[in-house]
VOMI-529462 format. One record per residue (C-alpha): residue number from 1; x, y, z. Coordinates in nm, 3 decimals, always signed. Example, Ala and Ser with C-alpha at 12.3 -4.5 7.8 and 13.67 -1.06 7.14 Angstrom:
2
r seq->1 | xx->+1.230 | yy->-0.450 | zz->+0.780 $
r seq->2 | xx->+1.367 | yy->-0.106 | zz->+0.714 $
//
This chain:
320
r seq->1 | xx->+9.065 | yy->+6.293 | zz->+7.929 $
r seq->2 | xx->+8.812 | yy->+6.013 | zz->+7.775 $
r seq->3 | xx->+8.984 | yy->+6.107 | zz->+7.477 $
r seq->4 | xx->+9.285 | yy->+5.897 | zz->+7.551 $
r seq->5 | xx->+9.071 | yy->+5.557 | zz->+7.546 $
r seq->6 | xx->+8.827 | yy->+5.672 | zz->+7.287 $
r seq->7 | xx->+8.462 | yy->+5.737 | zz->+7.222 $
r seq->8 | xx->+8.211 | yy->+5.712 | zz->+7.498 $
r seq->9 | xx->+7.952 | yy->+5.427 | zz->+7.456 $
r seq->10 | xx->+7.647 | yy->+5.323 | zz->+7.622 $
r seq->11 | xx->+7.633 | yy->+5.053 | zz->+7.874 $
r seq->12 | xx->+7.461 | yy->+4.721 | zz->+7.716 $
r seq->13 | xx->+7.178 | yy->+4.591 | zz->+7.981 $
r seq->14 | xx->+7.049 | yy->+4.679 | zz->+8.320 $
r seq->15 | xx->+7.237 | yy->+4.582 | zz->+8.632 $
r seq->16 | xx->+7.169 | yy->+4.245 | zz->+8.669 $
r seq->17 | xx->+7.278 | yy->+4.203 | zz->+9.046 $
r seq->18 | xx->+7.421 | yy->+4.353 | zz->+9.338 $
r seq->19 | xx->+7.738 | yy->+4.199 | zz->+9.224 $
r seq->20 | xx->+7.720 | yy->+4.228 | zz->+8.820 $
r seq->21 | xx->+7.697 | yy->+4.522 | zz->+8.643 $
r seq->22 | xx->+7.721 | yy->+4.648 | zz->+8.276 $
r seq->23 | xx->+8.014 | yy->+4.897 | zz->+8.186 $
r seq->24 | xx->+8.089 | yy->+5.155 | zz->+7.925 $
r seq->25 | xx->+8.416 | yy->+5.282 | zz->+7.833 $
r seq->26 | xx->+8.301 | yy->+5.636 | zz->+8.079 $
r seq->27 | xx->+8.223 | yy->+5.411 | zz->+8.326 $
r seq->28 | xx->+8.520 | yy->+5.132 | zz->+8.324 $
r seq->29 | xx->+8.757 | yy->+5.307 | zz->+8.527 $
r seq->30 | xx->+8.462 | yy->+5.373 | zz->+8.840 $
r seq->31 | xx->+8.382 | yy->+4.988 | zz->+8.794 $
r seq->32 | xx->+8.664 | yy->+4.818 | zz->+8.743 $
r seq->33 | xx->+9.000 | yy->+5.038 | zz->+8.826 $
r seq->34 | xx->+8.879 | yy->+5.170 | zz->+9.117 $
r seq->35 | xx->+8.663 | yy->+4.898 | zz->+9.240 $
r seq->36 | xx->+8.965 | yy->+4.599 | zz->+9.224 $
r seq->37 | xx->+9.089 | yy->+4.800 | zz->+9.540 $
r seq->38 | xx->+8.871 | yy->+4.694 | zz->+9.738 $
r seq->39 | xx->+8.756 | yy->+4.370 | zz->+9.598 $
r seq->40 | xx->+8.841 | yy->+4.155 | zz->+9.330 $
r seq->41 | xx->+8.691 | yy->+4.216 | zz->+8.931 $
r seq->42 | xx->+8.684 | yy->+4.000 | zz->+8.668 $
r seq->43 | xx->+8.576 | yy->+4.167 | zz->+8.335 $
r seq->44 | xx->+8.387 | yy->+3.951 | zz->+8.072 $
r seq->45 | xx->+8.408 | yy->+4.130 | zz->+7.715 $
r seq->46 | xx->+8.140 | yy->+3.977 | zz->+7.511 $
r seq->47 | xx->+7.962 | yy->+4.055 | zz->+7.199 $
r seq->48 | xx->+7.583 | yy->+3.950 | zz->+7.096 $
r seq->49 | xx->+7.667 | yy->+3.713 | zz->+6.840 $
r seq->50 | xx->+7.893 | yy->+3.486 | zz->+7.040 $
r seq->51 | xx->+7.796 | yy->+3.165 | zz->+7.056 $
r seq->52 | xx->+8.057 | yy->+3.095 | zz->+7.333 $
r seq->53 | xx->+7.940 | yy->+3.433 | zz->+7.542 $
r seq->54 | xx->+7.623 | yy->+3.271 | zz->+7.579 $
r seq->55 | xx->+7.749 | yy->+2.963 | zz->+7.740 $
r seq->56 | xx->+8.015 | yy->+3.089 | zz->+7.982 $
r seq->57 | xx->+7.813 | yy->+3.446 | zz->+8.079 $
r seq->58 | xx->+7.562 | yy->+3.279 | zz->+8.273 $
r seq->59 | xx->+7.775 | yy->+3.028 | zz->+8.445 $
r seq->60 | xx->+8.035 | yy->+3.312 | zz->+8.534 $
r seq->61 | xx->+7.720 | yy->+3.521 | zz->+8.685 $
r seq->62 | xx->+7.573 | yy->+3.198 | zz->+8.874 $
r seq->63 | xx->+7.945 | yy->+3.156 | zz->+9.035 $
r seq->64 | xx->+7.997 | yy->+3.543 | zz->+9.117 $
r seq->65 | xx->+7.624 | yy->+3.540 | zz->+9.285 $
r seq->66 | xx->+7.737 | yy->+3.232 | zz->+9.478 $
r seq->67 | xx->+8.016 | yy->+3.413 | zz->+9.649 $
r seq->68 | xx->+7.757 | yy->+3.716 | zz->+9.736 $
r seq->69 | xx->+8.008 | yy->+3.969 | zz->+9.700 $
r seq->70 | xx->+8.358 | yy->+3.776 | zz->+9.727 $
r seq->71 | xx->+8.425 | yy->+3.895 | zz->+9.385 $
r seq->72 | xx->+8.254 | yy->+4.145 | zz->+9.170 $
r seq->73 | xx->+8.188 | yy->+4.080 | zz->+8.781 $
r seq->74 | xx->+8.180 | yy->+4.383 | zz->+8.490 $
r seq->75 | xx->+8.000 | yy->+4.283 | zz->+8.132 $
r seq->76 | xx->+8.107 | yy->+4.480 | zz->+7.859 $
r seq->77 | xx->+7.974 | yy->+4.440 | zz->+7.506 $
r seq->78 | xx->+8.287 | yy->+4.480 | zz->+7.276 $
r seq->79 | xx->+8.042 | yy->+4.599 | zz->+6.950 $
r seq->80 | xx->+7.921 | yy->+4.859 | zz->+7.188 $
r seq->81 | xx->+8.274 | yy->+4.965 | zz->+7.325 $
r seq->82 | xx->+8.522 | yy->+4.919 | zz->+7.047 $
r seq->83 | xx->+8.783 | yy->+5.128 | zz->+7.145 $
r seq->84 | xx->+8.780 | yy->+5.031 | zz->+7.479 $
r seq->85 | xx->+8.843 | yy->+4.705 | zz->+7.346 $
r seq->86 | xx->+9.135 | yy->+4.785 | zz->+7.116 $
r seq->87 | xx->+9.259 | yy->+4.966 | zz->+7.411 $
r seq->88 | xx->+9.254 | yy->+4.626 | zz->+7.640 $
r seq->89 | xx->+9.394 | yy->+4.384 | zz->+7.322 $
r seq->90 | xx->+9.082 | yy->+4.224 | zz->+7.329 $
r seq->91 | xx->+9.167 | yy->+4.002 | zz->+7.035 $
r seq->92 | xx->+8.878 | yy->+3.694 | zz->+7.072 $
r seq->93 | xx->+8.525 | yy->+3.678 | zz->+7.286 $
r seq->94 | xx->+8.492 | yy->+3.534 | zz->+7.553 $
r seq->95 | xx->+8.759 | yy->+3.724 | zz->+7.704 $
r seq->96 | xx->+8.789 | yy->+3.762 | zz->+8.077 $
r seq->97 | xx->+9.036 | yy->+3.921 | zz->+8.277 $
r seq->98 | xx->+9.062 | yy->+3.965 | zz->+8.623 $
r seq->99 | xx->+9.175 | yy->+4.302 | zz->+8.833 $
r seq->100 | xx->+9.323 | yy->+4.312 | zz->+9.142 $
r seq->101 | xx->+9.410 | yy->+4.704 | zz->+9.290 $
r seq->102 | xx->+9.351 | yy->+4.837 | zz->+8.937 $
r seq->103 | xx->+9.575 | yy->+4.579 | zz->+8.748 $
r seq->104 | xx->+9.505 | yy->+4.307 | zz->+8.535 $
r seq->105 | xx->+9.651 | yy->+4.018 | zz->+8.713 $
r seq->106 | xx->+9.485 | yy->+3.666 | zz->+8.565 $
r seq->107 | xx->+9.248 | yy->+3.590 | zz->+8.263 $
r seq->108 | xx->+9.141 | yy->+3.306 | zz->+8.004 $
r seq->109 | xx->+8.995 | yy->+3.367 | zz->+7.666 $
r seq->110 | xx->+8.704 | yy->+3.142 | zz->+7.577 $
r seq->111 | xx->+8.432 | yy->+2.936 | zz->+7.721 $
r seq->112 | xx->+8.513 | yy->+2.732 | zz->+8.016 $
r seq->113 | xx->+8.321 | yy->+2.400 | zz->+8.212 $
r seq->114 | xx->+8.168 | yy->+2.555 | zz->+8.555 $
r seq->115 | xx->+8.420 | yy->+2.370 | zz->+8.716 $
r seq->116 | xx->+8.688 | yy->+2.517 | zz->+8.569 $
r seq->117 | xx->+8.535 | yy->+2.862 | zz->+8.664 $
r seq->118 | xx->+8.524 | yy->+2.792 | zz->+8.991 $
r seq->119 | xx->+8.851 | yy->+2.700 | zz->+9.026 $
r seq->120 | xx->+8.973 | yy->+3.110 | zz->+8.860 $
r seq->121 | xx->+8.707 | yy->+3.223 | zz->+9.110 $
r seq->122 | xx->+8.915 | yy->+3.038 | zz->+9.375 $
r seq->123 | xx->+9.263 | yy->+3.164 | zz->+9.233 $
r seq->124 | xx->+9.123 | yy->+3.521 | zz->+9.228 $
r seq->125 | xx->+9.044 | yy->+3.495 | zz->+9.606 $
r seq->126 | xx->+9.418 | yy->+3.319 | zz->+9.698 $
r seq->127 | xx->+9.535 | yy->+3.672 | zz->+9.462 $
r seq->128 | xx->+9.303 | yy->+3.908 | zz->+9.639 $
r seq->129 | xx->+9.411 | yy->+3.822 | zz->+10.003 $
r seq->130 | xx->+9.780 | yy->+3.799 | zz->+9.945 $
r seq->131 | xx->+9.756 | yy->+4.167 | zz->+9.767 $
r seq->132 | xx->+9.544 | yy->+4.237 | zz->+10.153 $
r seq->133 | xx->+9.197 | yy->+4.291 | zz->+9.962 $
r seq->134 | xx->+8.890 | yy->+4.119 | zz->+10.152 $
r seq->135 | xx->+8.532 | yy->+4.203 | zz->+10.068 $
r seq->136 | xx->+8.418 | yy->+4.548 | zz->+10.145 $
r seq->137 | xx->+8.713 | yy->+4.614 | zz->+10.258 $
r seq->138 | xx->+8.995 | yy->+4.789 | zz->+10.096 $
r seq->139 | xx->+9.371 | yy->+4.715 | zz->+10.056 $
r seq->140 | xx->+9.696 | yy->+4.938 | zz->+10.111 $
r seq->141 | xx->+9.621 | yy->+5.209 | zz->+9.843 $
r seq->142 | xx->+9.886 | yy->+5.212 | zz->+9.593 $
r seq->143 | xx->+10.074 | yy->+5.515 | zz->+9.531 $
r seq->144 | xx->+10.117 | yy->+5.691 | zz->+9.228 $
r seq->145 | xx->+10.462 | yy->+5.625 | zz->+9.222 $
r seq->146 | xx->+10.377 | yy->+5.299 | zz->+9.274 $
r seq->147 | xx->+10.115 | yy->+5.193 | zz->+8.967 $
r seq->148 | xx->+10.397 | yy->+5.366 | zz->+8.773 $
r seq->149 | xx->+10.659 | yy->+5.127 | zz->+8.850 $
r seq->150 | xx->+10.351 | yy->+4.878 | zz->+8.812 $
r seq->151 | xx->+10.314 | yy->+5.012 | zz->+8.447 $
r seq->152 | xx->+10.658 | yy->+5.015 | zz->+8.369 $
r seq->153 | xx->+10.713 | yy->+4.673 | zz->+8.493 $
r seq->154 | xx->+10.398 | yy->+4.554 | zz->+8.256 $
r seq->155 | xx->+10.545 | yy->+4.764 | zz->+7.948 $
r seq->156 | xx->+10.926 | yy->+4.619 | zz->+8.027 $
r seq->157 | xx->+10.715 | yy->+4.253 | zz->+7.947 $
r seq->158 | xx->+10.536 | yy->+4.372 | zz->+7.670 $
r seq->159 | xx->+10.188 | yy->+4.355 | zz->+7.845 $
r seq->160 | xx->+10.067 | yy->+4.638 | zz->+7.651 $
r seq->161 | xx->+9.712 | yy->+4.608 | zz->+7.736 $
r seq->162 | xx->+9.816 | yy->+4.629 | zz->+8.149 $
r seq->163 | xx->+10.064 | yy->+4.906 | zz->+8.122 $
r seq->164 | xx->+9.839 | yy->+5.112 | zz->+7.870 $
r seq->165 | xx->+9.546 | yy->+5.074 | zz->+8.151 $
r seq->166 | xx->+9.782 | yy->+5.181 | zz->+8.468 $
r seq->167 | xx->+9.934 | yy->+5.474 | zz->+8.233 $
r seq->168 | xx->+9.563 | yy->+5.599 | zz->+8.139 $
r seq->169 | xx->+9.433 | yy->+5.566 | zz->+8.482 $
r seq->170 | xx->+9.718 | yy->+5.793 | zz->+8.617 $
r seq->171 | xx->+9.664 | yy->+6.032 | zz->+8.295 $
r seq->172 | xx->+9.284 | yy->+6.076 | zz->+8.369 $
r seq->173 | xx->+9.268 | yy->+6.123 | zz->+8.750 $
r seq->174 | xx->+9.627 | yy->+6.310 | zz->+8.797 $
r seq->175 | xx->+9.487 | yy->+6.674 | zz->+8.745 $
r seq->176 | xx->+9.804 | yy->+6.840 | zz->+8.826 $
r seq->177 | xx->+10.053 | yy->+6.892 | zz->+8.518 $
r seq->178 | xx->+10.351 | yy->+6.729 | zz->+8.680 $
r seq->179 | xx->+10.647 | yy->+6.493 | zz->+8.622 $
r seq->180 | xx->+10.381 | yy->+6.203 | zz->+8.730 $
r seq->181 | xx->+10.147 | yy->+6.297 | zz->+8.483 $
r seq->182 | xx->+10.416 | yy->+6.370 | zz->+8.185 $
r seq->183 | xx->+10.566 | yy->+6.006 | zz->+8.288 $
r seq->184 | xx->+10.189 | yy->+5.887 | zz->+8.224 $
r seq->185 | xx->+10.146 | yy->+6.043 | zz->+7.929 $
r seq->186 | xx->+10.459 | yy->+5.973 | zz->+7.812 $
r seq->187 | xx->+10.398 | yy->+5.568 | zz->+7.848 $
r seq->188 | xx->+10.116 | yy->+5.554 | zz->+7.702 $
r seq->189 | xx->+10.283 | yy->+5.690 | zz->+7.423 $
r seq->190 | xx->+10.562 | yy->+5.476 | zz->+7.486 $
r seq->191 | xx->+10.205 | yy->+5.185 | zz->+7.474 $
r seq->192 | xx->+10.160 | yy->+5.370 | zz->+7.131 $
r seq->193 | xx->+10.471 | yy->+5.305 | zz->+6.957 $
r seq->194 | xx->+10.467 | yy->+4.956 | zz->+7.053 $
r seq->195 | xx->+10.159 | yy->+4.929 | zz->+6.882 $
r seq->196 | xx->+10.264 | yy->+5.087 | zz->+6.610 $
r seq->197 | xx->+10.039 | yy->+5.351 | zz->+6.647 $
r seq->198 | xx->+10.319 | yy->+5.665 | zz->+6.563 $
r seq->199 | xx->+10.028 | yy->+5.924 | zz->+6.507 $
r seq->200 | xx->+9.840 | yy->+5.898 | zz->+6.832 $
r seq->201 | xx->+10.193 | yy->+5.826 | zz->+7.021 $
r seq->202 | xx->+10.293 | yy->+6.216 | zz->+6.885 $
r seq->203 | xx->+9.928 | yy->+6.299 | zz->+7.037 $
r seq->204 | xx->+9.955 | yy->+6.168 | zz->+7.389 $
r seq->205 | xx->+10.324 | yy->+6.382 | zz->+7.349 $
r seq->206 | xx->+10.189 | yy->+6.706 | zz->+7.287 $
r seq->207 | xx->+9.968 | yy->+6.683 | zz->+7.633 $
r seq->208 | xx->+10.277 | yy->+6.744 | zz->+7.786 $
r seq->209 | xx->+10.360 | yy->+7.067 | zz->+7.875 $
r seq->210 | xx->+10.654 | yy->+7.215 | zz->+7.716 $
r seq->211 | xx->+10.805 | yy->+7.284 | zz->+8.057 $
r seq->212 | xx->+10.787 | yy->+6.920 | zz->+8.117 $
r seq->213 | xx->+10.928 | yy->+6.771 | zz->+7.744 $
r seq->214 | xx->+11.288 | yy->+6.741 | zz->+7.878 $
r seq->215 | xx->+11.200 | yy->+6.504 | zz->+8.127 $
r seq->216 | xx->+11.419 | yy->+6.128 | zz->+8.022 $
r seq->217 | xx->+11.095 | yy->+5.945 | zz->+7.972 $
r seq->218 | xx->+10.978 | yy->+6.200 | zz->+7.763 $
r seq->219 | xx->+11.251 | yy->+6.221 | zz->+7.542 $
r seq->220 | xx->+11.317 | yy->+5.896 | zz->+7.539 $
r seq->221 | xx->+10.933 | yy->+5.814 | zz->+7.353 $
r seq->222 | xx->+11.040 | yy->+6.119 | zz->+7.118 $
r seq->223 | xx->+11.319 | yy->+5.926 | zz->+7.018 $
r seq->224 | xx->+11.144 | yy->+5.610 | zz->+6.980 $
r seq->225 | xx->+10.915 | yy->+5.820 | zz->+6.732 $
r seq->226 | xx->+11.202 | yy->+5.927 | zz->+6.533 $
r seq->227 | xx->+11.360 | yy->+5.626 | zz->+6.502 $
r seq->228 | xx->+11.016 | yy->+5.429 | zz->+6.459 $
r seq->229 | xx->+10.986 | yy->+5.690 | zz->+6.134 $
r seq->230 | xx->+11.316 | yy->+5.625 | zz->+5.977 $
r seq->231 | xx->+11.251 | yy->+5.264 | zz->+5.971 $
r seq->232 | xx->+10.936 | yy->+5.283 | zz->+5.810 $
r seq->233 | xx->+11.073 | yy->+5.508 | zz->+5.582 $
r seq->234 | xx->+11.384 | yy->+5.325 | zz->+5.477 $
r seq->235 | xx->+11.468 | yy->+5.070 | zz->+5.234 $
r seq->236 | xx->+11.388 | yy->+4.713 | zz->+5.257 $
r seq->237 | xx->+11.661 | yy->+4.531 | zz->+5.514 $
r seq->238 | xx->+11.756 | yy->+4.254 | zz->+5.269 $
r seq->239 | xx->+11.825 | yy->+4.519 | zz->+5.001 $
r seq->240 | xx->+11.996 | yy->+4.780 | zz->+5.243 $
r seq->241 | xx->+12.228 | yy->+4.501 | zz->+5.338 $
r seq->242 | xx->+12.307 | yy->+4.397 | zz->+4.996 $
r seq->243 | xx->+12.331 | yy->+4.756 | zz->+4.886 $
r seq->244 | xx->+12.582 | yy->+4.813 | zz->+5.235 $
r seq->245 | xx->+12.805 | yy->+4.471 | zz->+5.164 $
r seq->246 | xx->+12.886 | yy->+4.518 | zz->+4.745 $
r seq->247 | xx->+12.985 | yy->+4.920 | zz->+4.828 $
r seq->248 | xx->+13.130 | yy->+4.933 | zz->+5.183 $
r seq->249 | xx->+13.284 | yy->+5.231 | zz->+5.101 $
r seq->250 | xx->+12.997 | yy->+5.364 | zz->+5.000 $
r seq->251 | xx->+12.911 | yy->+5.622 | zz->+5.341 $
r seq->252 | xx->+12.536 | yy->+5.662 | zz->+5.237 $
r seq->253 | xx->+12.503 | yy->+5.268 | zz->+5.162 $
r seq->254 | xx->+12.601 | yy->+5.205 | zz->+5.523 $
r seq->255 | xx->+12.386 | yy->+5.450 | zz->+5.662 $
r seq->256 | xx->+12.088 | yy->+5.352 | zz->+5.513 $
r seq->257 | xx->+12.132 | yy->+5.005 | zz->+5.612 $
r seq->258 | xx->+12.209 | yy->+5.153 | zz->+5.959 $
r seq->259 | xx->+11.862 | yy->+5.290 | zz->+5.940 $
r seq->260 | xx->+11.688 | yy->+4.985 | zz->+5.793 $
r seq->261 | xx->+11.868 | yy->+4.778 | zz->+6.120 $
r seq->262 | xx->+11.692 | yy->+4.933 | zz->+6.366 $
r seq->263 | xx->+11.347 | yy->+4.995 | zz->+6.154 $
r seq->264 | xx->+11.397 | yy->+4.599 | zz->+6.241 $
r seq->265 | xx->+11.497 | yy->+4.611 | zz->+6.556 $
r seq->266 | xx->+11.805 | yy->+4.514 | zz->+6.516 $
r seq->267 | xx->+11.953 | yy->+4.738 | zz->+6.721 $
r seq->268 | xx->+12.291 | yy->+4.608 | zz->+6.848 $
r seq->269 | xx->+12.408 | yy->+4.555 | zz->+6.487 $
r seq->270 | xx->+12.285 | yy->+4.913 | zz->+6.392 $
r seq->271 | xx->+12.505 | yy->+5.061 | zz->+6.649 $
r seq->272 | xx->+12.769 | yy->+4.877 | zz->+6.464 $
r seq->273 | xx->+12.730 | yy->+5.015 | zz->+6.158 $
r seq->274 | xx->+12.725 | yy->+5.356 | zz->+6.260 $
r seq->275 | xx->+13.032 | yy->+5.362 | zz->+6.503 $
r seq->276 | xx->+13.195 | yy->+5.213 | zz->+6.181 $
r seq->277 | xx->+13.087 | yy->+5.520 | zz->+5.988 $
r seq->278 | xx->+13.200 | yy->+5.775 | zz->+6.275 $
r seq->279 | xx->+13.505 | yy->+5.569 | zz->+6.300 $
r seq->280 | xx->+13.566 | yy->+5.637 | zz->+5.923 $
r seq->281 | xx->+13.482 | yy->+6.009 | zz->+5.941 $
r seq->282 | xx->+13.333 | yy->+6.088 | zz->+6.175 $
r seq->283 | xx->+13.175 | yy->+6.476 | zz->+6.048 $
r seq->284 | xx->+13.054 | yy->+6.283 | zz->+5.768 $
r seq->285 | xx->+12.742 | yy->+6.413 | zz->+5.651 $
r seq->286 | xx->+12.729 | yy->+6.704 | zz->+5.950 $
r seq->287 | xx->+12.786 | yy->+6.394 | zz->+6.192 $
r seq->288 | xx->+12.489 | yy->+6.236 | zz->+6.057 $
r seq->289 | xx->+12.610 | yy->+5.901 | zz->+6.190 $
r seq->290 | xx->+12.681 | yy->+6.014 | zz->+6.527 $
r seq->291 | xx->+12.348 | yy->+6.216 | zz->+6.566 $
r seq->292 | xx->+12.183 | yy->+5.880 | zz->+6.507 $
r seq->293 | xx->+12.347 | yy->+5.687 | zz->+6.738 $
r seq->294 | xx->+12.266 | yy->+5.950 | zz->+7.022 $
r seq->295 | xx->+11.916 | yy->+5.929 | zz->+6.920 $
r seq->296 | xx->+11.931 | yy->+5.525 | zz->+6.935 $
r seq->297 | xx->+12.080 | yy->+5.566 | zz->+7.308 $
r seq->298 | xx->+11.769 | yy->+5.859 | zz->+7.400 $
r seq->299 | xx->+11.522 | yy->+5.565 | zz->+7.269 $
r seq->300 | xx->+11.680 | yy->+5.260 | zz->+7.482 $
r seq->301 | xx->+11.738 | yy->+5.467 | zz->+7.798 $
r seq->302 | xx->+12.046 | yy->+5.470 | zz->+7.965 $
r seq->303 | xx->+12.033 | yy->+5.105 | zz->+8.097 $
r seq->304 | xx->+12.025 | yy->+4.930 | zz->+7.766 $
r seq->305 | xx->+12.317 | yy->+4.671 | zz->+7.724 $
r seq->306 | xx->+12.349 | yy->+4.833 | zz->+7.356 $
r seq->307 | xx->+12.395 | yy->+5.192 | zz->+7.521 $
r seq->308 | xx->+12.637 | yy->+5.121 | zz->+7.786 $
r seq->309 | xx->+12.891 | yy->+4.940 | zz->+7.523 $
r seq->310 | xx->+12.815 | yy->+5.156 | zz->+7.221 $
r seq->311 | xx->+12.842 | yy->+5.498 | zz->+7.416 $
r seq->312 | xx->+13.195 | yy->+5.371 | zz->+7.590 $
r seq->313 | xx->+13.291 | yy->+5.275 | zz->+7.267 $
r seq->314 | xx->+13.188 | yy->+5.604 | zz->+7.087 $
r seq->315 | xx->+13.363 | yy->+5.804 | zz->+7.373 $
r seq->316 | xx->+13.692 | yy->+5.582 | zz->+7.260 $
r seq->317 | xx->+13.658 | yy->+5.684 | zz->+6.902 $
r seq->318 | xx->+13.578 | yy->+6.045 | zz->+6.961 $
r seq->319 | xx->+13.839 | yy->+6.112 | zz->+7.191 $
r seq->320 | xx->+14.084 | yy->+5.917 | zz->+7.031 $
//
């Protein structure tokens, strides 16, 4: 399942201590995911021609060595793993981030005075012992259930680069095609869309069985998809609206500015304009109007604030 993170690339230089080592994008989950539970990781992306890198590297490796095994550091060289990179957000170098059982917990971008370091060396420690992680010796295990609600949680804040991790970890080393692996699969779709990335969202979708493609979370990233589309397909929001407020009679005028809504994201006012257009006639266009607003409530999940009101308020018109 590398595929999911990308291309395999070698490792940059030879281990440089018992407690720094190089990684690759084949070898990040051993070193990192799977290492954090047991002992803290902080993960220094660097690249050759960083200036910065240069500086903070060696002080970060002098302060790791000091605390013979405390915490363990991971080098990788972003121009040698690109896509694990992209994968992670890794927008500037220096980047460092810091993993705690298999989650991204703490970081700093750029170089920082040894003091400094020692004090996120310090913090890591205060982390690692209140998660019950000591130094050769491991942790409670999470479940899977577990680093799913860890990964939802992540996603729900839009920390794309911790959910996508916790959602590939779970999609490589779950073997079993189940409803823990489809919920995997299906957020790091979900990861995908946020990204903006509709093509390789539709890819992670089609690993799930079709057995499994009912599933809520499933469906729900399908909608996303669709909806995702239709905005990028629609007309310009400005113009929609314009179009929408000289003709409101005009059914297709509202429509499309329904559609241009929530290509923005705007949601709550796109729910509006269709109920107003079911409200009108509601078979218009083969219940074109209605259709989308079932597809809207798929995409937010049943929770949203927008679902709850506009699928009372639907159930009021319909029934009527």
């Amino acid at each position: 399942m590398t595929d999911i993170l990308g291309t395999a690339a070698p490792a940059g230089t030879a281990q440089q201590s018992a407690y720094i080592r190089d990684s690759s994008i084949e070898t990040f989950a051993e070193d990192v995911m799977n290492a954090s539970r047991e002992v803290p990781v902080i993960v220094d992306f660097w690249a050759p021609w960083c200036g910065p890198c240069k500086t903070l590297g060696p002080l970060l490796e002098k302060a790791v060595n000091d605390l013979k095994g405390k915490v363990l550091m991971v080098k990788v060289d972003i121009d040698q793993n690109q896509m694990l990179a992209q994968q992670l957000r890794i927008q500037s170098v220096p980047t460092v981030m810091l993993f705690i059982a298999g989650q991204p917990v703490d970081g700093f971008a750029g170089a920082l005075p040894e003091s400094q370091i020692k004090q996120f060396l310090e913090r890591a420690l205060q982390i690692a012992e209140q998660a019950g992680l000591s130094a050769g010796g491991a942790g409670n295990e999470p479940t899977t259930e577990e680093i799913l609600d860890a990964a939802d949680a992540a996603l729900a804040e839009n920390n794309l680069p911790a959910a996508a991790q916790l959602y590939g970890q779970l999609a490589q080393t779950l073997s079993e095609e189940n409803e823990e692996k489809a919920r995997a699969l299906a957020g790091l779709a979900h990861c995908h869309v946020a990204g903006g990335n509709l093509a390789e969202a539709r890819q992670m979708l089609e690993l799930i069985p079709e057995k499994l493609r009912s599933l809520a979370s499933v469906s729900s990233v399908h909608a996303m998809i669709d909806l995702a589309e239709t905005g990028a397909n629609g007309a310009d929001l400005s113009s929609a609206q314009a179009a929408a407020e000289n003709a409101p009679e005009d059914m297709d005028a509202q429509y499309a500015y329904a559609e241009a809504l929530i290509g923005n994201g705007h949601v709550e006012q796109a729910a509006d304009t269709l109920l107003a257009i079911v409200a009108r006639d509601r078979s218009w266009n083969e219940e074109a109007a209605r259709t989308k607003l079932v597809t809207l409530f798929e995409a937010l999940g049943a929770k949203h604030p927008v679902t709850k009101d506009a699928r009372r308020r639907l159930s009021s018109i319909l029934f009527s």
